[in-house]
LUMMARTI-975795 format. One record per residue (C-alpha): x, y, z; residue in one letter; residue number from 0. Coordinates in Angstrom, 2 decimals. Layout:
! residues N
- x y z loro pator
- X Y Z A NUM
...
***
This chain:
! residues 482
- x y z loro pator
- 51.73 33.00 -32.10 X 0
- 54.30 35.76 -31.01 X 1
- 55.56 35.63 -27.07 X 2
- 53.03 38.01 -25.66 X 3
- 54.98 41.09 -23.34 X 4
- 58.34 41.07 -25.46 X 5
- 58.03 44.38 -27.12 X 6
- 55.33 46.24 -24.40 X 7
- 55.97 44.78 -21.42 X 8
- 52.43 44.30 -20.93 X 9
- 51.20 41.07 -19.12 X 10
- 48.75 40.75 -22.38 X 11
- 47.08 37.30 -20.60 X 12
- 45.67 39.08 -17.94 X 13
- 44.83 41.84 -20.30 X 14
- 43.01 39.60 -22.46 X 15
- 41.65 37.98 -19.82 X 16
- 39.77 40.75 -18.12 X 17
- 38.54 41.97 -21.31 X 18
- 37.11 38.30 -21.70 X 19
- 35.43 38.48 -18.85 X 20
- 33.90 41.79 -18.67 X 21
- 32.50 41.07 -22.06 X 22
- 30.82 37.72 -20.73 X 23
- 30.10 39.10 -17.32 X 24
- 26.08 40.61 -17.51 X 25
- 25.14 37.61 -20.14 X 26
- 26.44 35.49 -17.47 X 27
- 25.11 36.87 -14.38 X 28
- 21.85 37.33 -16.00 X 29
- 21.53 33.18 -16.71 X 30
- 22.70 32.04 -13.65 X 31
- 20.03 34.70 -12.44 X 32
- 17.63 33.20 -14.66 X 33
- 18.08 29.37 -13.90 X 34
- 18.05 29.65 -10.58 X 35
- 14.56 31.15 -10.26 X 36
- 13.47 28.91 -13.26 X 37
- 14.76 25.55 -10.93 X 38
- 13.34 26.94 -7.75 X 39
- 9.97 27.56 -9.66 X 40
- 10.27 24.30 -11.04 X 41
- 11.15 22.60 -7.51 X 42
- 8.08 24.15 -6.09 X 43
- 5.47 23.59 -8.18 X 44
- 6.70 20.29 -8.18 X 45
- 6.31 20.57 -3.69 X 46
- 2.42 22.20 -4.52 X 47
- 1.79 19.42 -7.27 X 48
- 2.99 16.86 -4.26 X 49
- 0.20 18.70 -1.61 X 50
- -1.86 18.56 -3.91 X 51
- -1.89 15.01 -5.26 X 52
- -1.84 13.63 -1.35 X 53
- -4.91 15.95 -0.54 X 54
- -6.41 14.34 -3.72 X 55
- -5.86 11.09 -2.62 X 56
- -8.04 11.55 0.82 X 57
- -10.69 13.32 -1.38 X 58
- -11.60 10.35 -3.32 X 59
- -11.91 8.10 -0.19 X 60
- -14.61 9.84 1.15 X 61
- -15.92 10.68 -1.89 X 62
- -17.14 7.15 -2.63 X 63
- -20.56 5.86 -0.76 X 64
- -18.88 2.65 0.12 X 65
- -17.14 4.62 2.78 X 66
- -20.27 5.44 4.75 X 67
- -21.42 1.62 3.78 X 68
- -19.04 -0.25 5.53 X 69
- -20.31 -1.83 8.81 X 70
- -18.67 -2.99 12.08 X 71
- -19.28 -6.56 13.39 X 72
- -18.65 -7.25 17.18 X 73
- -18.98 -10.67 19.35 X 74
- -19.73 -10.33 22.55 X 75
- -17.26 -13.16 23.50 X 76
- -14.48 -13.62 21.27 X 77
- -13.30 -16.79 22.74 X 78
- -16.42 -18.22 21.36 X 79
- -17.07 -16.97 17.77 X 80
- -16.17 -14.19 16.01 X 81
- -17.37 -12.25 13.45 X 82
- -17.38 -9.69 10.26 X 83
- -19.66 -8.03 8.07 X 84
- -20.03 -6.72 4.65 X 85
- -21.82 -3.37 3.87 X 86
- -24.64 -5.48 2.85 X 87
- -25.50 -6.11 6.06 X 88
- -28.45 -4.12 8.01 X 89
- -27.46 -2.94 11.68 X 90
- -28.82 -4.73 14.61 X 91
- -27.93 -7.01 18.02 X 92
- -28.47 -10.72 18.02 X 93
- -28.49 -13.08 20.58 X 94
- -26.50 -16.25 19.76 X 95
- -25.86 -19.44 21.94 X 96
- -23.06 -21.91 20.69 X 97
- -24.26 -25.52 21.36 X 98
- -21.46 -27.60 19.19 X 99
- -18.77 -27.05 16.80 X 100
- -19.15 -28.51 13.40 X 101
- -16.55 -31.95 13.50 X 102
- -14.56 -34.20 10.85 X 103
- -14.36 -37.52 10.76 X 104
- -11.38 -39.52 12.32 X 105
- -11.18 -43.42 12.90 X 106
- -8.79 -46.16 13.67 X 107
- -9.25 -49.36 12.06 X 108
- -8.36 -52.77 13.29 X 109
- -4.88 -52.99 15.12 X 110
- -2.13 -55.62 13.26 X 111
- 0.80 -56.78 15.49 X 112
- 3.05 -55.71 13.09 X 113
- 2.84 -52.55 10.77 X 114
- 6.01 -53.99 8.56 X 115
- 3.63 -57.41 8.04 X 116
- 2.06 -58.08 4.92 X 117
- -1.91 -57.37 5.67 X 118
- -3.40 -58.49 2.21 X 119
- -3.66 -58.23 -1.07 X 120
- -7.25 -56.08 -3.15 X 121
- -8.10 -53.23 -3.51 X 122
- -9.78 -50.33 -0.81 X 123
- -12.37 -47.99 -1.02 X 124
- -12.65 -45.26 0.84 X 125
- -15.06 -42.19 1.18 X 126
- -15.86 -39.17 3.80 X 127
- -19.32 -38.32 2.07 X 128
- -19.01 -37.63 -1.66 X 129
- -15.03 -37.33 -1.75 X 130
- -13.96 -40.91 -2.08 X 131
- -11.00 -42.78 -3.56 X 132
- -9.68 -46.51 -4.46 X 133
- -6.05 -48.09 -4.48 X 134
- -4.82 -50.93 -5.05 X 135
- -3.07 -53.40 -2.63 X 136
- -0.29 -55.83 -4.21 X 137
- 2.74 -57.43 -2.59 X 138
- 4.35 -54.32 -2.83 X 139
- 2.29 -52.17 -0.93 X 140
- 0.37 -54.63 1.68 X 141
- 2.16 -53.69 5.22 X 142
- 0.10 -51.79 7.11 X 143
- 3.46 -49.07 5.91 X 144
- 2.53 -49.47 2.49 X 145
- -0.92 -49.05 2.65 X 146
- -0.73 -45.77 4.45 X 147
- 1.66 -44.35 1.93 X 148
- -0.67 -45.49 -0.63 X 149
- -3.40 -43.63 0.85 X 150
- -1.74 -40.78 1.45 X 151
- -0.69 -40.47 -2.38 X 152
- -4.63 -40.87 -3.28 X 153
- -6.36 -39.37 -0.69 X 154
- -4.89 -35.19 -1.67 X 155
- -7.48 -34.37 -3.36 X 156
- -10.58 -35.77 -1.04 X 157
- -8.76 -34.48 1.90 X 158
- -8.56 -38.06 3.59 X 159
- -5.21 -39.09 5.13 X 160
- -3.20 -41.83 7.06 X 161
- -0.94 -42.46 9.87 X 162
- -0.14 -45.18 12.14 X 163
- -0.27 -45.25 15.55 X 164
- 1.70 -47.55 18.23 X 165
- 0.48 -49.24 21.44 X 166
- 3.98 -49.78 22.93 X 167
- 2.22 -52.12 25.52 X 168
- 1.19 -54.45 22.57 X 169
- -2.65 -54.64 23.53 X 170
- -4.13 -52.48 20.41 X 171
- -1.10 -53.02 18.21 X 172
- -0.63 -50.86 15.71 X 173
- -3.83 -49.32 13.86 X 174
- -4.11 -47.17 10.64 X 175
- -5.87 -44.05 11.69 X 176
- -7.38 -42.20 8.64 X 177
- -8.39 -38.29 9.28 X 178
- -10.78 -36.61 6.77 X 179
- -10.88 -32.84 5.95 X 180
- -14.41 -32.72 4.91 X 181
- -16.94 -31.59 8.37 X 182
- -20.03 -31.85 8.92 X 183
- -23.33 -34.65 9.50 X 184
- -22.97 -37.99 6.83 X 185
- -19.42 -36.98 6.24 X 186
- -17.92 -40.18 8.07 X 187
- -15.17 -42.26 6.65 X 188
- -16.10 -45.49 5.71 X 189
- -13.66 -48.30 3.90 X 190
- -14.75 -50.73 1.76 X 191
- -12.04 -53.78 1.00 X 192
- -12.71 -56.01 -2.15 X 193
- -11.00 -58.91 -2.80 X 194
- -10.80 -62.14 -5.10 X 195
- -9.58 -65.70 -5.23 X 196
- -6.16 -64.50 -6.28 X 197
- -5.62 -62.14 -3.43 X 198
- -3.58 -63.51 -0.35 X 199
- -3.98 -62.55 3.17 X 200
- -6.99 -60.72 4.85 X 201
- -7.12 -57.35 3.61 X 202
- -10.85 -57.52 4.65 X 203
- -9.53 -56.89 8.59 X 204
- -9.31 -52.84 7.28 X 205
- -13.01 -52.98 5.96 X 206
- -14.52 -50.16 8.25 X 207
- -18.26 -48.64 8.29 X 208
- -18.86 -46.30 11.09 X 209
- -21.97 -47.15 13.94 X 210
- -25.20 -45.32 13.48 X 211
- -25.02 -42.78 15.97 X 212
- -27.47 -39.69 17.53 X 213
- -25.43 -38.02 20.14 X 214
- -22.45 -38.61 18.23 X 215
- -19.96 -39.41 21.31 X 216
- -17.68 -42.27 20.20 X 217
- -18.04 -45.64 22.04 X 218
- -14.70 -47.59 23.33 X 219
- -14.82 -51.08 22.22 X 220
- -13.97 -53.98 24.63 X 221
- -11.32 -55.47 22.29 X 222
- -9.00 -52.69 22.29 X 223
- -7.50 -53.81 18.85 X 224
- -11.20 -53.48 17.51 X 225
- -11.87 -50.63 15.25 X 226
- -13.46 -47.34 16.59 X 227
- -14.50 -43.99 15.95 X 228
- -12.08 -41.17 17.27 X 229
- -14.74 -38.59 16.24 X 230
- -17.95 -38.54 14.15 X 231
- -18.15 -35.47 11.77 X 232
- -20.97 -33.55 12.78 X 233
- -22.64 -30.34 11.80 X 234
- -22.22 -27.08 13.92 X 235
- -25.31 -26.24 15.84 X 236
- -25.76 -22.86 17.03 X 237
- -29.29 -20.82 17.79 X 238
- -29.40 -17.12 16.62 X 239
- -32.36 -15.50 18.31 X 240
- -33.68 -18.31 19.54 X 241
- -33.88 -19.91 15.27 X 242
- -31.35 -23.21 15.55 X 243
- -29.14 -23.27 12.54 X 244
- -26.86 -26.19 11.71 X 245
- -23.87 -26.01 9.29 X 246
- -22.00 -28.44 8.01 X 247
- -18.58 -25.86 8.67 X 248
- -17.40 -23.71 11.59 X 249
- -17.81 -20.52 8.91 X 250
- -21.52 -19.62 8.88 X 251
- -22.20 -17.25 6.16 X 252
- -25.76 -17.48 5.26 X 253
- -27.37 -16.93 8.57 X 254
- -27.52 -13.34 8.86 X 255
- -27.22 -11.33 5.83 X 256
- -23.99 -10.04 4.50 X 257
- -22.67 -11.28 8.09 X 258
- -20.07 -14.28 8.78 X 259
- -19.42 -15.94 11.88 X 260
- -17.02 -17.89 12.69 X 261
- -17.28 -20.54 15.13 X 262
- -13.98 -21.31 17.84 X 263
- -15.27 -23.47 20.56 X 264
- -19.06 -24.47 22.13 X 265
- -20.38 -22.85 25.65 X 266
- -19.78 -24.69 28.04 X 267
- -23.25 -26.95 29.48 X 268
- -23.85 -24.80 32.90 X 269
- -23.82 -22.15 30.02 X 270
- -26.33 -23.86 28.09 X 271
- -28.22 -25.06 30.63 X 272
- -29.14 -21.38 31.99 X 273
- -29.72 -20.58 28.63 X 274
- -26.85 -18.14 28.64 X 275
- -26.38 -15.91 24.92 X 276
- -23.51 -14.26 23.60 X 277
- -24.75 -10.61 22.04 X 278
- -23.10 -10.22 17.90 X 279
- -24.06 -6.63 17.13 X 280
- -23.93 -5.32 13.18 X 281
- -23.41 -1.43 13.49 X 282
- -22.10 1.13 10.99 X 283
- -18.29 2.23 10.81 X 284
- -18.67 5.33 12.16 X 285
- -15.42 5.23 13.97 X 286
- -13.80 4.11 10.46 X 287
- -15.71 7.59 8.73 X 288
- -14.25 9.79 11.91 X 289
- -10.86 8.92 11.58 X 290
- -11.24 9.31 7.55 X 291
- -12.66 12.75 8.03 X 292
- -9.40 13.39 10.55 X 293
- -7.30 12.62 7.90 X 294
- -9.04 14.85 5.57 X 295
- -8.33 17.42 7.80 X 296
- -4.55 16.69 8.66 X 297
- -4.14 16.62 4.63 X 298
- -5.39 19.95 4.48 X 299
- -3.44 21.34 6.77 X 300
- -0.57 19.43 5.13 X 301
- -1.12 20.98 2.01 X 302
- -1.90 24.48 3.34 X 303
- 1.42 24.15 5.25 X 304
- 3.81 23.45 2.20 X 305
- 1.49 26.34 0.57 X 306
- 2.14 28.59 3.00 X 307
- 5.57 27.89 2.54 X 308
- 5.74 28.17 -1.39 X 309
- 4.27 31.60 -0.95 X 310
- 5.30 32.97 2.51 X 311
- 7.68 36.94 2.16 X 312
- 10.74 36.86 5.10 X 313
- 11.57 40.11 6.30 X 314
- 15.28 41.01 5.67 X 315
- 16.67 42.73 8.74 X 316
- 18.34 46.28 8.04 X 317
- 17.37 49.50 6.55 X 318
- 18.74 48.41 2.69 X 319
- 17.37 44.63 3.20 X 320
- 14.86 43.29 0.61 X 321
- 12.62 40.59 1.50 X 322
- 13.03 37.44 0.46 X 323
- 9.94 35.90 -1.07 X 324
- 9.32 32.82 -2.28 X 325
- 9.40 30.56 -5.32 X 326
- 5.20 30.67 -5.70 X 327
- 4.75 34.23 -4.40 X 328
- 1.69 35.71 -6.26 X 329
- 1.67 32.65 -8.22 X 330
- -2.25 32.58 -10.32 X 331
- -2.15 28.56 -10.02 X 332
- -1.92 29.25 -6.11 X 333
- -4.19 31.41 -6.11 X 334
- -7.02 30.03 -8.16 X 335
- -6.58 26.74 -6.53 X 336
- -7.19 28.37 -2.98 X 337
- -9.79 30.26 -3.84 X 338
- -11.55 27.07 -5.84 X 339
- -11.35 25.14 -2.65 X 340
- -12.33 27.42 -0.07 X 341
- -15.74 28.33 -1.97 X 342
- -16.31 25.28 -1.89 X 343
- -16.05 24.39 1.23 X 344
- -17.88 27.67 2.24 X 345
- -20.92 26.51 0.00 X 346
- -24.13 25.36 1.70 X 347
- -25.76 22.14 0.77 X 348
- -28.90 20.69 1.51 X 349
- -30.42 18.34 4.60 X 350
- -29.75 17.99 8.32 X 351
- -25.62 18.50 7.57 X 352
- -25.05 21.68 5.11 X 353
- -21.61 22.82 6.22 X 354
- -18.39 21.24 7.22 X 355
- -19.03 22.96 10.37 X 356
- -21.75 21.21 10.90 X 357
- -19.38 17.94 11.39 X 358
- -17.51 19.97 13.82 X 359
- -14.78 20.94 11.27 X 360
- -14.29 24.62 11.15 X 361
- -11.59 27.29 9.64 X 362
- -9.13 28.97 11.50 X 363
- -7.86 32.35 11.14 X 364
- -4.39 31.18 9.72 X 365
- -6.42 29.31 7.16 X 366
- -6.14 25.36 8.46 X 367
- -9.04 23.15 9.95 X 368
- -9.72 22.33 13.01 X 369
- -12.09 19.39 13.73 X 370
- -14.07 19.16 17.54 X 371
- -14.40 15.68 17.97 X 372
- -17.29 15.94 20.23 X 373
- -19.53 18.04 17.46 X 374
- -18.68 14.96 15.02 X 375
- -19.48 12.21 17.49 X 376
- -22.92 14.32 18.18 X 377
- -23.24 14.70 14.25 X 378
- -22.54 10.96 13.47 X 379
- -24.67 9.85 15.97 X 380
- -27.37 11.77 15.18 X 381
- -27.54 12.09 11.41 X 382
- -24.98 9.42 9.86 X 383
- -27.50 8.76 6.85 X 384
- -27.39 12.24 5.67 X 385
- -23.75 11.73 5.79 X 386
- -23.02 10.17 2.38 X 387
- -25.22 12.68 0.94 X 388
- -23.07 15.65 2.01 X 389
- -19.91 14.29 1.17 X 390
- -20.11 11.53 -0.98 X 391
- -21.02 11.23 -5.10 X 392
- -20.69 13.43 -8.13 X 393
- -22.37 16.21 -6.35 X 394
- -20.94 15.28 -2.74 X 395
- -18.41 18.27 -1.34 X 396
- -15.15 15.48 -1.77 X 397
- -15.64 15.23 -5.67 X 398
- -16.52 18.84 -5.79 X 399
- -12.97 19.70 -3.63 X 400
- -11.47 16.82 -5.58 X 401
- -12.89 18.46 -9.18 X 402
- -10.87 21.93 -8.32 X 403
- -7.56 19.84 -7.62 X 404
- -7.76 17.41 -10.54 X 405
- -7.27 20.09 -13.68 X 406
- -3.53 21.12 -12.02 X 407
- -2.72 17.84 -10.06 X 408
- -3.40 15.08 -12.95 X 409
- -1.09 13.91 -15.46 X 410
- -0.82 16.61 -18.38 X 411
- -2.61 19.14 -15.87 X 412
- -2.05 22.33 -15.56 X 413
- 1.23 22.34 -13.43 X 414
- 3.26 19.68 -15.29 X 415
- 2.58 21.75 -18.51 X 416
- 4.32 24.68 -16.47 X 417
- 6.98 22.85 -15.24 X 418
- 7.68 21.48 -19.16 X 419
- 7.49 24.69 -19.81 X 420
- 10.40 25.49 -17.26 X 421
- 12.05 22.63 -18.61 X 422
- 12.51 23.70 -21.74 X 423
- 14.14 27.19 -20.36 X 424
- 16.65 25.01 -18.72 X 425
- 17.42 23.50 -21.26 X 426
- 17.37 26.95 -23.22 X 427
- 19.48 28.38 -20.43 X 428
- 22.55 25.54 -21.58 X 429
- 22.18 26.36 -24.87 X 430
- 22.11 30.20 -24.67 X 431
- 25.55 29.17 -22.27 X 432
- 27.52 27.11 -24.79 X 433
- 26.89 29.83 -26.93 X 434
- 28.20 32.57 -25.24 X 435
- 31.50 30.53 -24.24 X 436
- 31.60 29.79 -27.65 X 437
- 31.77 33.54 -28.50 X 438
- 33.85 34.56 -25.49 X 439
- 36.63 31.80 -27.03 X 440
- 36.49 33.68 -30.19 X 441
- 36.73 37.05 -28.31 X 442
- 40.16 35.69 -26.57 X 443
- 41.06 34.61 -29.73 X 444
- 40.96 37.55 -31.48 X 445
- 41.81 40.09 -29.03 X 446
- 45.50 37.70 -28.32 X 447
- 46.14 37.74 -32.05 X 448
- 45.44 42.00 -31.80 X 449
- 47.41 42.25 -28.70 X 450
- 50.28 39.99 -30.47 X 451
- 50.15 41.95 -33.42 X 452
- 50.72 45.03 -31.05 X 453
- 53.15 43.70 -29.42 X 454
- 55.29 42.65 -32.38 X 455
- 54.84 46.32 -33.88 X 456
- 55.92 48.07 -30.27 X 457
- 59.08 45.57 -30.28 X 458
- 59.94 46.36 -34.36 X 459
- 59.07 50.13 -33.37 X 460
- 61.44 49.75 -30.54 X 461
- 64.32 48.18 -32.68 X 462
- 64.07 51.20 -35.14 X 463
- 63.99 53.66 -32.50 X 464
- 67.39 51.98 -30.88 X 465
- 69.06 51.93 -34.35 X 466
- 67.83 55.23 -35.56 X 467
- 69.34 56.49 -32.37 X 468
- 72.46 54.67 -32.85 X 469
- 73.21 56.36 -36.31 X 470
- 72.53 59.73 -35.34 X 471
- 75.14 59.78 -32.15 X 472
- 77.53 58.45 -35.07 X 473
- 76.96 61.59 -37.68 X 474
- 79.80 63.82 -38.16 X 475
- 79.16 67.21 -35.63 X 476
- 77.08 65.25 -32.95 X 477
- 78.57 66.06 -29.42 X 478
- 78.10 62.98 -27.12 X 479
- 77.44 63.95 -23.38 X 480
- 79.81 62.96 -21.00 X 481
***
């Protein structure tokens, strides 16, 4: 390539270069115009898919009857029982009185001077009802140590353990003291020792079977190294409504219906002997359905708001200025969403409740909802039933709301087949680009090589001119000027 400028003078970069990019100029203004309202379509739709999908999402909550189902459980002393209910459970109040927690079992067998000692060699069986378990006592295992480990090994699965406990005075020595998991009435723990001529020691000393007992209070032996029962298991017995129930565990679930209580500690006697009750009152959630429909409403106005935004005009101060308007402006996906939504939500239904109004939930002028929490308390006091029917089901106003959403906010909708759409002008947009740099290299190309080739013919013309002029000052005749 010649040295551009040697024969014109001209600076033939520049040159080249504004021709470049005048020629490049309106393709290029006219993409960069073009992807930047194709990305800040894109980005919106994807803000109004967003509002849409979170709107959506408190739709189908109360748009299922389990929402108007669901039932509140109270206790009127929660140091005494508490409780919880499932939406199978009918309202009412209940008058309960607490007379005993349900018990496990827990003895100490017959104290040994020395829990490192060997006790005796056979085997033990012991049981806490049905659960029961055997082990085997050798010369390995016979301390008072050893059988404790032993049982602790077997006893995991009938939730029976061991432990050994101390007198430091010496008087009880030290006693195995076996716990059981399992409560309630003919759950005791009871150990059987059996033994043969071949077994040394007296592993019979362990053998435990608890006294018959009514009021279950433990007695204290005389011997204080004679075995004893810590605590008897014992059912729970509580009265609901006057009906006594017994339970063989603290969690009653078959008393009431659909309702489980939970028993923490019994009244006390003065309690019980004035005949005292604790009130356990089965109600529906309607403070769970209020704050549902307040959500409803603050989702609305969420989505509304980032509408209003996706669509709003801002006034450009200035005689020449043009207002700016927004990515969604006019937009028909807006539109017939809105329009779905608020005939909707205009419609009348059927029954006490016809109209969101009549929950106290009513439209502003700017277009959000406004909820008065007294007309709700009034309406869900007065005609909860005919609240499901209004709002929940296939025909309930949610799924119909939910139903005008769900063709542009669901996977493959409506919007994500725009925004593919948009996508694929992007992706268009890069193309069209690489092409047109591809053509403007070309252009540069071409126009340096014509500019050379200019260039070189000014500088030859320019050599002729100085050696034509040189020959005719030297013909014979020609006066040279001074």
């Amino acid at each position: 390539m010649a040295i551009t400028g040697i024969g014109s003078g001209l600076d033939i970069s520049s040159i080249v270069s504004a021709l470049v990019n005048a020629d490049g100029a309106p393709k290029t203004a006219q993409l960069n115009r073009l992807e930047t309202a194709t990305t800040e379509k894109f980005t919106a739709l994807g803000s109004f898919r967003s509002a849409l999908s979170t709107f959506q999402a408190t739709l189908k909550n109360l748009s299922t009857a389990e929402t108007y189902e669901k039932r509140t459980a109270t206790s009127g002393d929660s140091s005494l029982f508490s409780v919880k209910a499932e939406s199978t459970a009918g309202t009412g109040n209940y008058s309960v009185q607490v007379f005993n927690l349900a018990q496990t079992s827990k003895v100490a067998l017959q104290g040994v001077d020395d829990p490192a000692a060997a006790v005796g060699t056979g085997s033990m069986t012991i049981s806490a009802g049905d659960k029961s378990f055997s082990i085997d006592i050798n010369d390995g295992n016979s301390s008072l140590t050893g059988i404790r480990d032993a049982i602790n090994a077997a006893g995991q699965d009938s939730g029976i353990s061991a432990t050994i406990v101390t007198d430091p005075s010496g008087a009880a020595g030290s006693r195995l003291v076996l716990s059981s998991t399992t409560s309630g009435t003919g759950n005791d723990i009871t150990v059987d020792v059996t033994t043969d001529g071949d077994d040394t020691g007296d592993l019979s000393v362990l053998a435990f079977t608890p006294p018959a007992t009514t009021d279950f209070e433990p007695t204290v032996p005389a011997d204080p190294r004679e075995a004893k029962v810590i605590s008897y298991a014992r059912d729970a017995s509580v009265a609901i409504d006057g009906i006594t129930i017994s339970s063989d565990s603290n969690t009653i679930e078959d008393a009431i219906d659909g309702v489980t209580i939970t028993l923490k500690k019994a009244q006390s006697q003065e309690d019980l002997d004035a005949a005292t009750t604790v009130s356990l009152t089965v109600g529906a959630d309607k403070a769970g359905v209020k704050k549902s429909l307040q959500s409803f409403v603050d989702a609305y106005n969420n989505m509304m708001s980032t509408i209003n935004s996706l669509t709003s005009v801002t006034e450009v101060g200035g005689d020449d200025g043009q207002p700016l308007a927004a990515a969604l402006v006019g937009d028909a996906s807006v539109r017939s969403v809105l329009s779905g939504l608020r005939n909707e939500m205009s419609a009348a239904g059927e029954g006490s409740i016809r109209i969101l109004a009549d929950l106290g939930i009513r439209t502003e002028r700017d277009g959000t909802l406004s909820l008065d929490a007294e007309a709700l308390d009034t309406a869900l006091t007065d005609n909860y039933d005919a609240l499901s029917n209004f709002l929940a089901g296939d025909d309930g106003l949610m799924m119909r709301l939910n139903n005008k959403i769900d063709p542009y906010a669901k996977s493959g909708g409506i919007i994500e087949t725009r925004n593919n759409s948009l996508q694929n002008t992007l992706s268009s947009i890069d193309d069209q680009r690489e092409r047109l740099n591809t053509r403007l290299v070309n252009l540069e190309s071409r126009l340096l090589a014509q500019f050379n080739a200019m260039d070189a013919l000014v500088a030859n013309l320019s050599s002729t001119s100085t050696y034509l002029e040189g020959q005719l000052a030297n013909l014979p005749g020609v006066v040279k000027e001074s």
